[in-house]
C-alpha positions as CSV (number, residue, x, y, z in Angstrom):
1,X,25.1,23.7,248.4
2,X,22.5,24.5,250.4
3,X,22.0,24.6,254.2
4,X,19.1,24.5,256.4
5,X,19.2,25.4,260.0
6,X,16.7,24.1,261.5
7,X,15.9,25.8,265.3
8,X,14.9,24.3,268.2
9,X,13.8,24.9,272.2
10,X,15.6,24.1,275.4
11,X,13.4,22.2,277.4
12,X,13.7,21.9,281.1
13,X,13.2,18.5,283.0
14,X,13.9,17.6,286.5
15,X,13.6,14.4,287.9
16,X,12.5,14.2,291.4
17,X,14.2,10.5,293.3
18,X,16.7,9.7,290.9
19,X,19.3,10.3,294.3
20,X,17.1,7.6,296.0
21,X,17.4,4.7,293.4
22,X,21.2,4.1,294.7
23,X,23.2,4.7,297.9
24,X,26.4,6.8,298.1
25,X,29.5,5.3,300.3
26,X,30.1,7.8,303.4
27,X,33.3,9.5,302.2
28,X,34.0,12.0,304.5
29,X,37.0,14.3,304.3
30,X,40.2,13.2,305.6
31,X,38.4,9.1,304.9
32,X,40.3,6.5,303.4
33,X,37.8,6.2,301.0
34,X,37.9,10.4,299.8
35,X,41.8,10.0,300.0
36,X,41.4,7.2,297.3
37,X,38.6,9.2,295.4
38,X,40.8,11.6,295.0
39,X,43.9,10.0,294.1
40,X,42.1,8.6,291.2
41,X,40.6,12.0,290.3
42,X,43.9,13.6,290.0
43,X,44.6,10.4,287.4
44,X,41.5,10.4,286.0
45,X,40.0,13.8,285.9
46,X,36.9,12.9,287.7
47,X,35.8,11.2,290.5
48,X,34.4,7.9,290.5
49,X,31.3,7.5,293.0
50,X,31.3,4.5,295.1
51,X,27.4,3.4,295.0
52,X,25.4,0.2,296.1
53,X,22.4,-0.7,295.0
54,X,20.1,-3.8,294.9
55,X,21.2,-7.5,294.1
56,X,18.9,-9.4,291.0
57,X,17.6,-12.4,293.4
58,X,18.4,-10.1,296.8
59,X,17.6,-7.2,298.0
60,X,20.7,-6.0,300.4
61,X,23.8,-5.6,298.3
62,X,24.0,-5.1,294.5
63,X,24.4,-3.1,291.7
64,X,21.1,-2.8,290.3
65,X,18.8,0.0,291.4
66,X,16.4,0.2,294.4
67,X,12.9,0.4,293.1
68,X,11.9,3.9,294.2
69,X,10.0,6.0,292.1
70,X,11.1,8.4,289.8
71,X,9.2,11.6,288.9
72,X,9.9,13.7,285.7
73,X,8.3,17.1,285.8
74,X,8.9,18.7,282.0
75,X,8.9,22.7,281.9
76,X,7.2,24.9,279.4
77,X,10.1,25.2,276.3
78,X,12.4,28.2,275.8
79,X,12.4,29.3,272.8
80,X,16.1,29.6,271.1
81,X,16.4,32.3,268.2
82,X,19.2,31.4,265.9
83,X,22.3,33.6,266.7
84,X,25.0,32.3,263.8
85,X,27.5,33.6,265.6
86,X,26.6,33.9,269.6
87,X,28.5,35.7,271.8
88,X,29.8,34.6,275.1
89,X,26.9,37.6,276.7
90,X,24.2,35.3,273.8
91,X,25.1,32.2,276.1
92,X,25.5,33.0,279.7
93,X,22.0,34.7,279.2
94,X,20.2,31.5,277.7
95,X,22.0,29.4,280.3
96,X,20.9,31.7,282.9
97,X,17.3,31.3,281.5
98,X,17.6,27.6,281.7
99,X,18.5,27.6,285.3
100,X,16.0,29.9,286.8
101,X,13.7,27.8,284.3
102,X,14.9,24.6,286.1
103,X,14.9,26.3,289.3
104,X,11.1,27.4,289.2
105,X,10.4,24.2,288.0
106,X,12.1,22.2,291.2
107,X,10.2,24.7,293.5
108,X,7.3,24.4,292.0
109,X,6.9,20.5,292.5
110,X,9.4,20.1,295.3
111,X,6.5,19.6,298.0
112,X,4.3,17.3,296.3
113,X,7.4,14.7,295.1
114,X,10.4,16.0,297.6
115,X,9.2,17.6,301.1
116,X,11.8,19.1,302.9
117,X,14.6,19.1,300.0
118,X,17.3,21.8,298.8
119,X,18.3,22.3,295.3
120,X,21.8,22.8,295.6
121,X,23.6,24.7,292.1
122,X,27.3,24.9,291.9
């Protein structure tokens, strides 16, 4: 049997107003609402948002998405060499690629599509 690995490239994208197309519910610390968000995440495992959007025949209340625009800025590709077995060194160095990759790529455009934002990595 034969097998063919076939390579390819990360490529970066970033989407500038995707955080604009819905609204977030205030949840403060100490809320009701974060109390409950995180009740559920210790159940879950994650956190459920709470989010509004737009209504079908109304505009004010809804679950469908505000029309905002939505701006996708695609990076020059990174180039992956095949590693059959990477190391844990192999990845933490491409991811760390990716992200400075992404991260030139946000503060390239940022002005034109987002004046005045952050980009904010955890």
């Amino acid at each position: 049997m034969n097998v063919i690995f076939i390579s390819a490239s990360l490529v970066p994208v970033f989407a500038f107003g995707e955080n604009d197309i819905f609204q977030q519910a205030e949840n403060p610390k100490g809320s009701s609402l974060r109390q409950l968000q995180d009740k559920l995440k210790s159940f879950l495992g994650f956190s459920l948002p709470f989010f509004r959007g737009r209504g079908m025949f109304q505009y004010n209340y809804g679950l469908l998405p505000y029309r905002k625009p939505i701006t996708v800025i695609i990076g020059k590709p990174i180039d992956v060499e095949k590693i059959s077995e990477p190391t844990e060194e192999d990845i933490k160095t491409l991811h760390q690629k990716y992200i400075d990759s992404l991260t030139a790529l946000f503060e390239e455009h940022k002005e034109k599509y987002a004046p005045g934002s952050k980009l904010l990595l955890s």
